[in-house]
C-alpha positions in Angstrom: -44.1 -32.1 80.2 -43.5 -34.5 83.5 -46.0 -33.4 86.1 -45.9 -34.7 90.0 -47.6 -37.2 91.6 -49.6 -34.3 94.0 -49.7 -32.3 91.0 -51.6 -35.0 89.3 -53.8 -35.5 92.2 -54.9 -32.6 92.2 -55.7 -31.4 88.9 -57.6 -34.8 88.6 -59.9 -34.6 92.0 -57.8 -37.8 93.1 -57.1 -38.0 97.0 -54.4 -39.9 98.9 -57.0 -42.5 100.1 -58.6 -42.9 96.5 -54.9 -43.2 95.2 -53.6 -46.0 97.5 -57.2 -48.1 96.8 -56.7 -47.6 92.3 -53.2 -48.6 93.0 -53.0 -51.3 95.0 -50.0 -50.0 97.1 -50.4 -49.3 100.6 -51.1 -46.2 102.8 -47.4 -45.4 103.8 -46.0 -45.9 100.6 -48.4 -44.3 98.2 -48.0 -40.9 100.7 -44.2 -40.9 100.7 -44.7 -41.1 96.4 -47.5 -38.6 96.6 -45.3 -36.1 98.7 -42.0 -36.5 97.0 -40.1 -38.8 99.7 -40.1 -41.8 98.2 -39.1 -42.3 94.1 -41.1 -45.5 93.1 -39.7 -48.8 91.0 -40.9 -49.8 88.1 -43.9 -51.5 89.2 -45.1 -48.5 91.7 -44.8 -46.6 89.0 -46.7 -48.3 86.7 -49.6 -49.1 89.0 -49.7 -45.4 89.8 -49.4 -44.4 86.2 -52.5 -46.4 85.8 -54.3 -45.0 88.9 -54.2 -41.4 87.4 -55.1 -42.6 84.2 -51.6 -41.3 82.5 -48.2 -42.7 81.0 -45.6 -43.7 83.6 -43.7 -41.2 80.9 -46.3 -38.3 82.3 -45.1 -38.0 85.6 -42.2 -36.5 87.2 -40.8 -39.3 89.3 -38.0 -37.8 91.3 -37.2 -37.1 95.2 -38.9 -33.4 96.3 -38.1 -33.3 99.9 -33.8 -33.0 100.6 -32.4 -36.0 101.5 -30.7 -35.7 105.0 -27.5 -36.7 105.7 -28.0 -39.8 108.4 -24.8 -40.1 110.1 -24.2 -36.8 111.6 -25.2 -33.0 110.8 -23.4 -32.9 107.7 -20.3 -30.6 106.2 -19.9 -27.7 108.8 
């Protein structure tokens, strides 16, 4: 079963900091992945894949924060 990034983080002892420096992806980025903001492409994914020592198949890449609607408030 697909686990997420944070999930995988921490189960393996892997911090923010340590996960940005295995994969090569900066600061910003690698938090928005770790957090659920931001879904990776193909290469994110496999160079985070490869950070926590998994498949890209092993994680759970999908948005965990709502998305906001950006012009407006939305229906009322």
């Amino acid at each position: 079963m697909a686990t997420t990034v944070l999930e995988l983080c921490r189960k393996t002892g892997v911090s923010l900091l340590e996960l940005a420096d295995r994969s090569g992806l900066d600061l910003p980025k690698t938090r928005a992945i770790f957090v659920g903001r931001w879904t990776p492409n193909p290469d994110e994914r496999q160079r985070i894949a490869a950070a926590l020592k998994v498949t890209v198949d092993d994680i759970a890449w999908g948005h965990d924060t709502p998305i906001q609607h950006i012009y407006g408030h939305g229906p009322s």
